[in-house]
C-alpha positions as CSV (number, residue, x, y, z in Angstrom):
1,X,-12.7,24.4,-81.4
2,X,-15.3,26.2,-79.3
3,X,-15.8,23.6,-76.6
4,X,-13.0,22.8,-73.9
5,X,-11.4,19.6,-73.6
6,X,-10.0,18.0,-70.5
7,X,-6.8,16.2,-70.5
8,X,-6.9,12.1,-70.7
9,X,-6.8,11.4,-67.1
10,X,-9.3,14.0,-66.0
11,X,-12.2,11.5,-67.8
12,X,-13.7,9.1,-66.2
13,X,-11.7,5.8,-66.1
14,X,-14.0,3.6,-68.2
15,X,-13.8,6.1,-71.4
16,X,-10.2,5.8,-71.7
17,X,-10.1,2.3,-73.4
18,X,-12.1,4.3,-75.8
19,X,-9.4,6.7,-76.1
20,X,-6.7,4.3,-76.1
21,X,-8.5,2.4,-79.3
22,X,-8.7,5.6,-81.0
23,X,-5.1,6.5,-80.5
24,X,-4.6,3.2,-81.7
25,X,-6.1,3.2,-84.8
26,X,-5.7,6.5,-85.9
27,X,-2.4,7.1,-84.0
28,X,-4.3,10.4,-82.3
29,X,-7.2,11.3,-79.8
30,X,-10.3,12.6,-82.1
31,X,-11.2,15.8,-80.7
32,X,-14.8,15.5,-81.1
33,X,-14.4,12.3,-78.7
34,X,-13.0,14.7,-75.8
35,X,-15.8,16.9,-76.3
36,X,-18.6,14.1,-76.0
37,X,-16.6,13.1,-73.4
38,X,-17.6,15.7,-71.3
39,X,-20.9,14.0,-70.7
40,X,-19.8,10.5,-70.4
41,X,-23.2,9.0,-70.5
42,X,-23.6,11.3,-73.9
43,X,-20.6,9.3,-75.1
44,X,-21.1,6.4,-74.4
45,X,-24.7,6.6,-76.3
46,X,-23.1,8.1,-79.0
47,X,-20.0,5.0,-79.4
48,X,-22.2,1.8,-78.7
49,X,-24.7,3.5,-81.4
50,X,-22.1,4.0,-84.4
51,X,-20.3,0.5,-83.5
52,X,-24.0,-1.2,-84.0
53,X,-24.2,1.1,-87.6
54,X,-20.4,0.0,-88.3
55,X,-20.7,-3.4,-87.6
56,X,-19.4,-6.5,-89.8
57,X,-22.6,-7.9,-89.8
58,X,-24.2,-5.1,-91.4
59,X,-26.1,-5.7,-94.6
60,X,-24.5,-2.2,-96.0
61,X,-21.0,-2.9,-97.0
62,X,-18.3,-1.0,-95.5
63,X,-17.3,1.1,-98.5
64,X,-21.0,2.4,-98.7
65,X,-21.3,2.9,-95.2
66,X,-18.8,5.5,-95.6
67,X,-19.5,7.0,-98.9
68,X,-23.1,8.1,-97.2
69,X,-21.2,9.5,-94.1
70,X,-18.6,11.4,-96.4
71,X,-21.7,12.8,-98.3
72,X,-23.4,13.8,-95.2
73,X,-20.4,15.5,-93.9
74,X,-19.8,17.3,-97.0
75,X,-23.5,18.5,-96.9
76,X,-22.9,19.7,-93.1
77,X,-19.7,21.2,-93.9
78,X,-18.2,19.6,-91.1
79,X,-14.4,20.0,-91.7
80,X,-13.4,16.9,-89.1
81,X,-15.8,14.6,-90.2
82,X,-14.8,14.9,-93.5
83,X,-10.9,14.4,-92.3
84,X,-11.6,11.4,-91.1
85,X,-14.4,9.4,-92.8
86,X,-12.6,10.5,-96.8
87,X,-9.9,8.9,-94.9
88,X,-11.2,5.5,-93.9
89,X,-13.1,6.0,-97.7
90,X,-9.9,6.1,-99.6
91,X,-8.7,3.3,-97.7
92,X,-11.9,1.2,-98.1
93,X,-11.8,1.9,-101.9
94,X,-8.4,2.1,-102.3
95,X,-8.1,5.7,-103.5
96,X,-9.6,9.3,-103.3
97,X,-11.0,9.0,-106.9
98,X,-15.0,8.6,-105.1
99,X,-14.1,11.1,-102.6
100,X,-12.6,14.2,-104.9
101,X,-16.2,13.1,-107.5
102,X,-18.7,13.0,-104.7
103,X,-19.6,16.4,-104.8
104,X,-20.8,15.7,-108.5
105,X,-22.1,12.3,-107.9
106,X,-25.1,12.4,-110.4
107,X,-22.7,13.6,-113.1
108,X,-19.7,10.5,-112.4
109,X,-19.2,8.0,-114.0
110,X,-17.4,6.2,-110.8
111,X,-20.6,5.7,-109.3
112,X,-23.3,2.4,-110.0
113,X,-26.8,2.6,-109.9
114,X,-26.6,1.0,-106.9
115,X,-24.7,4.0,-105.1
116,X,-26.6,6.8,-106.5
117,X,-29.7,5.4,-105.2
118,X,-28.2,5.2,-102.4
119,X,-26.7,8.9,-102.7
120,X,-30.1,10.2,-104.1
121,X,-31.7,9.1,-100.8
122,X,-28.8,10.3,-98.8
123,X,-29.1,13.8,-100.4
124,X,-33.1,13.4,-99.6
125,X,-32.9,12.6,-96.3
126,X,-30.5,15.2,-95.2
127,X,-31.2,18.2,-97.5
128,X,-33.8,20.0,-95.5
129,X,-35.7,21.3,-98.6
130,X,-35.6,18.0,-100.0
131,X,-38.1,14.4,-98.9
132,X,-38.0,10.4,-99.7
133,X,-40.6,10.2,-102.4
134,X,-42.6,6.9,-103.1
135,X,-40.7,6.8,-105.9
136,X,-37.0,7.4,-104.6
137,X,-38.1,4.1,-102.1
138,X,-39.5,2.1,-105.0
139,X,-35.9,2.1,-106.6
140,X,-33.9,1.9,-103.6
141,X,-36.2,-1.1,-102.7
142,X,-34.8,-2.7,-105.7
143,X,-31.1,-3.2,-104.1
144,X,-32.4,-3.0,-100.3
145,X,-34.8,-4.8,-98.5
146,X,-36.7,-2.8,-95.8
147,X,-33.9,-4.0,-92.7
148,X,-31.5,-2.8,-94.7
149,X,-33.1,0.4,-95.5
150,X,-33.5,1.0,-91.7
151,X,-29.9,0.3,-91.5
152,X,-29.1,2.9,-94.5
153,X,-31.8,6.1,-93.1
154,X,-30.4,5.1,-89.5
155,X,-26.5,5.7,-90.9
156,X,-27.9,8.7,-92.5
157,X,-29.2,10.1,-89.4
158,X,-26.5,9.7,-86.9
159,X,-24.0,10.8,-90.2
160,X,-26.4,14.0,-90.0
161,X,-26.6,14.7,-85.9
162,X,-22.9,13.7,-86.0
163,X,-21.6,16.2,-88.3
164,X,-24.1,18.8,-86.9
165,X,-22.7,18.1,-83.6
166,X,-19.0,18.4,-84.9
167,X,-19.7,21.4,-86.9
168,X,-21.3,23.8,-84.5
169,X,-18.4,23.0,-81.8
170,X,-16.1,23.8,-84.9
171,X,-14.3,20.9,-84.4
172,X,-10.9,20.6,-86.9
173,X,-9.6,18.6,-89.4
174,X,-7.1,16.3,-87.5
175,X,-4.9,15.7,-90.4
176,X,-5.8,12.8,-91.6
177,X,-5.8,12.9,-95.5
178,X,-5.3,15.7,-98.4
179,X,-9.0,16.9,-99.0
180,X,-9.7,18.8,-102.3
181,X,-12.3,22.0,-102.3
182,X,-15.8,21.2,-103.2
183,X,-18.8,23.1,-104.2
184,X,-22.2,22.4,-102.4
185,X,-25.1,24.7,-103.2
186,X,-23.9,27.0,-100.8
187,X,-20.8,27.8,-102.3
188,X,-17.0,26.8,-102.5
189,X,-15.5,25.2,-99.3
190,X,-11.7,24.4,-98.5
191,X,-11.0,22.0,-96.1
């Protein structure tokens, strides 16, 4: 990892119930975390702001919520977000079938309409040398009302600054599940 991380007690003492949740659910501090960390207020923004796109409440259901943020992590290479969130997507789905076909989406037959829509406006938002067409919103309109579409390009975007983030500090995969290769359009990539 290219940034330093300080050790538990040397952050500020109302990030470690953060901490202590984390190591709770995923039985380890995420590295990322300790980095954000850093700049508590930074942190801070950055937790209340995914617990609001993770919510219960949302109108996207949890297993699509992470299917975009696995494909945005795949896009961004991002090695530790891809750890993680096919982790939580295998256990929202119940296996690793939609994680090891993601790459391929458009070509799967594992995949509804409903979530290559979905995918296609992932891919659109965060591709740079892609956009949302007129049409691309038409047909997403037809499974998602517009709060819910705010709710889906919001996900998208904190998937995509996120993964960035993680991926320039080379943050690692923490070991949380078996991840196969995959091809993107800029070549072959092991985890």
């Amino acid at each position: 990892m290219r940034m330093p991380v300080k050790l538990l007690q040397q952050y500020p003492w109302y990030l470690r119930p953060f901490f202590w949740l984390q190591k709770r659910k995923y039985g380890q501090v995420l590295q990322p975390a300790l980095v954000w960390a850093r700049v508590p207020v930074l942190f801070s923004a950055v937790a209340i702001f995914y617990g609001l796109l993770d919510r219960k409440s949302s109108p996207l259901n949890p297993a699509l919520r992470s299917l975009v943020i696995v494909r945005v992590s795949q896009i961004n290479w991002c090695q530790f977000c891809m750890d993680l969130n096919a982790y939580t997507l295998a256990q929202r789905e119940g296996s690793m079938d939609k994680v090891e076909a993601l790459t391929h989406w458009n070509q799967s037959d594992l995949f509804d309409e409903y979530e290559k829509i979905v995918l296609e406006y992932t891919d659109a938002v965060t591709y740079t040398d892609q956009k949302v067409t007129d049409e691309l919103m038409r047909r997403l309109s037809k499974y998602l009302d517009a709060d819910a579409i705010i709710e889906l390009t919001a996900l998208i975007a904190f998937q995509n600054m996120s993964s960035k983030f993680n991926s320039a500090i080379d943050a690692p995969s923490q070991g949380f599940c078996q991840l196969p290769s995959i091809e993107t359009r800029r070549g072959k990539w092991r985890y």
